[in-house]
C-alpha positions in Angstrom: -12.9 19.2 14.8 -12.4 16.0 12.7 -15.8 14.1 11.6 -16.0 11.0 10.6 -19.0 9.3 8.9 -19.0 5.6 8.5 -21.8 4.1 6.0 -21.5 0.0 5.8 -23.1 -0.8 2.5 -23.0 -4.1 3.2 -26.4 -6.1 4.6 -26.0 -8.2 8.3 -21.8 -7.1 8.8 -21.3 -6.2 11.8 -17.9 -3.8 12.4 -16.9 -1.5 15.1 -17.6 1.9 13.9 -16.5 3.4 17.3 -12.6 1.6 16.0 -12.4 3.6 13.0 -13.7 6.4 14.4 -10.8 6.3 16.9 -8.0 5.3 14.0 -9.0 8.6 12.2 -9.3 10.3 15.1 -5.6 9.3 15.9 -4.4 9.4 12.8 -5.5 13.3 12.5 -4.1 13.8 15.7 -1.3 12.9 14.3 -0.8 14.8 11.1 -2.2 18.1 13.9 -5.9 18.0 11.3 -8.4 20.1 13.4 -11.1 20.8 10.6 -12.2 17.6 8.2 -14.7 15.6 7.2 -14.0 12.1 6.7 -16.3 9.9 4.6 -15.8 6.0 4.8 -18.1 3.6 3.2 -17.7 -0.2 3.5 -18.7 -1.7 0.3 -18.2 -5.2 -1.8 -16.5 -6.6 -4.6 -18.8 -5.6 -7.5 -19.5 -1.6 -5.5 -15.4 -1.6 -5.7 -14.8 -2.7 -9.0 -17.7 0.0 -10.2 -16.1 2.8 -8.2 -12.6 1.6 -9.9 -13.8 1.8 -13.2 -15.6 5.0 -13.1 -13.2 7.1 -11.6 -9.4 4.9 -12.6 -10.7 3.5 -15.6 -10.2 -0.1 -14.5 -12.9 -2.6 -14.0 -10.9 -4.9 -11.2 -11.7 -5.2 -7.9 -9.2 -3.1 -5.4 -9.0 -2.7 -1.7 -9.6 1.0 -1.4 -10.3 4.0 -3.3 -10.0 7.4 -2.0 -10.9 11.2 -3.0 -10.0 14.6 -1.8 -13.3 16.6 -2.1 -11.8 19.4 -0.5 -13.2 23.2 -2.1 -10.3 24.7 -4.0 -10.3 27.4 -1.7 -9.4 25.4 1.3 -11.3 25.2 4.6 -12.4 22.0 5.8 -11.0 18.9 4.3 -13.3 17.1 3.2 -12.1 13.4 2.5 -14.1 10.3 1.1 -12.7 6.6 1.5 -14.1 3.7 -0.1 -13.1 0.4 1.6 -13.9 -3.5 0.0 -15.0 -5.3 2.9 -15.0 -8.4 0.8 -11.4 -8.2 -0.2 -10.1 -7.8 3.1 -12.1 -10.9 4.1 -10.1 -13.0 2.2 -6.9 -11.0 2.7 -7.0 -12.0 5.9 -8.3 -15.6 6.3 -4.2 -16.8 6.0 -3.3 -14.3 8.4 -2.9 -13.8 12.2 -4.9 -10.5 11.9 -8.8 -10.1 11.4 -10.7 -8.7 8.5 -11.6 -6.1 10.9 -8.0 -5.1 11.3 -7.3 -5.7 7.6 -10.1 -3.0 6.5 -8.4 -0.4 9.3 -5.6 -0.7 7.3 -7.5 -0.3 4.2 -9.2 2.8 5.4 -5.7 4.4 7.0 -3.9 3.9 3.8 -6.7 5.7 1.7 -6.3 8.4 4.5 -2.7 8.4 3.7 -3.1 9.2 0.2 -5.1 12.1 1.1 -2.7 13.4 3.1 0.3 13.4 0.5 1.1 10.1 0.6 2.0 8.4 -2.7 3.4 4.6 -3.8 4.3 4.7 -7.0 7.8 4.9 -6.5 10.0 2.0 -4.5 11.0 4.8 -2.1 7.6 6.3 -1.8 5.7 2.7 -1.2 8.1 1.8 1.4 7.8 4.9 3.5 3.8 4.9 3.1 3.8 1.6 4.4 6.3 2.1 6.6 4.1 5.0 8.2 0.3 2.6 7.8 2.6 0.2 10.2 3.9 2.6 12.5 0.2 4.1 13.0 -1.4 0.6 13.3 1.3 -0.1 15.9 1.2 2.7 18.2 -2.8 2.4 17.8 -2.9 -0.8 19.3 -3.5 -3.2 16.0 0.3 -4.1 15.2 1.7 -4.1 12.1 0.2 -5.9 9.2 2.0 -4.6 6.4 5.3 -5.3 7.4 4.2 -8.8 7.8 3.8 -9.2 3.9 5.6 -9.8 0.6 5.0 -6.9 -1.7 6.2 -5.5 -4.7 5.9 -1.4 -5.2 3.9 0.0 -7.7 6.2 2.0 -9.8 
C-alpha cells in the first residue's frame, strides 16, 4: 500500500491534494512500489532556502528537496519531498502550464531521485527528464520539461 501525506505550509493556497495523490499513486504503480510512505510538504521561498542550507549547505532558494528516510533494514519506504510552491509560481507565469502542474512536476522529480534517479551527468539529466515527461504525459498533464531550455548539472 502506497501513502501519501500532503501538508501545504503555505496560508489561503488552495491545491488539489486528491492530483498528487493520484501522480504518486501512478508513479508507484509504475516503478510496481506496494509498501511506502510518501511525505510532501508545500512550502515557500524562505522554508526552501532553509531546508537547502541545512541539509546541501547552500542558502538559495530551489524547487525541490527530497530525502530517503527509509530504515537501513528495508521495509517500507519511507520518502519525504519538499516542494517551493513560490518558485513554481513564477516558473510558470510565461508558460502554457499552471503552477499547479509546475509543482507536480516538482514533486515527481523529487520522487525520481528517490527512486535512483540522478542528473548530474548529461546522460543521466536527459533520461530523468526524459522519464518526469513521459509520466506527466501518460498522467494526463503533458510534458513540461521537454518544453524548456536546460543545461544539465554535471
Amino acid at each position: 500500500m502506497v501513502e501519501t501525506e500532503i501538508n501545504i505550509q503555505l496560508p489561503n493556497l488552495s491545491l488539489s491534494e486528491r492530483r498528487f495523490r493520484n501522480l504518486i499513486e501512478f508513479t508507484c504503480e509504475r516503478f510496481e512500489l506496494e509498501n511506502a510512505l510518501i511525505s510532501i510538504a508545500v512550502v515557500g521561498d524562505e522554508a526552501a532556502s532553509e531546508v537547502h542550507r541545512l541539509f546541501m549547505a547552500d542558502d538559495k532558494t530551489t524547487d525541490v528537496i527530497s530525502f530517503d528516510l527509509t530504515e537501513p533494514d528495508g521495509g517500507e519506504l519511507n520518502f519525504e519531498i519538499i516542494v517551493n510552491y513560490e518558485m513554481a509560481e513564477r516558473t510558470a507565469q510565461d508558460s502554457p502550464h499552471s503552477s499547479e502542474d509546475e509543482l507536480l512536476l516538482y514533486t515527481l522529480h523529487g520522487l525520481l531521485h528517490n527512486l535512483g534517479f540522478d542528473d548530474t551527468t548529461e546522460e543521466a539529466f536527459y533520461k530523468m527528464h526524459k522519464e518526469e515527461d513521459d509520466i506527466l504525459e501518460e498522467f494526463g498533464v503533458g510534458r513540461i520539461f521537454g518544453n524548456r531550455e536546460f543545461e544539465p548539472k554535471g
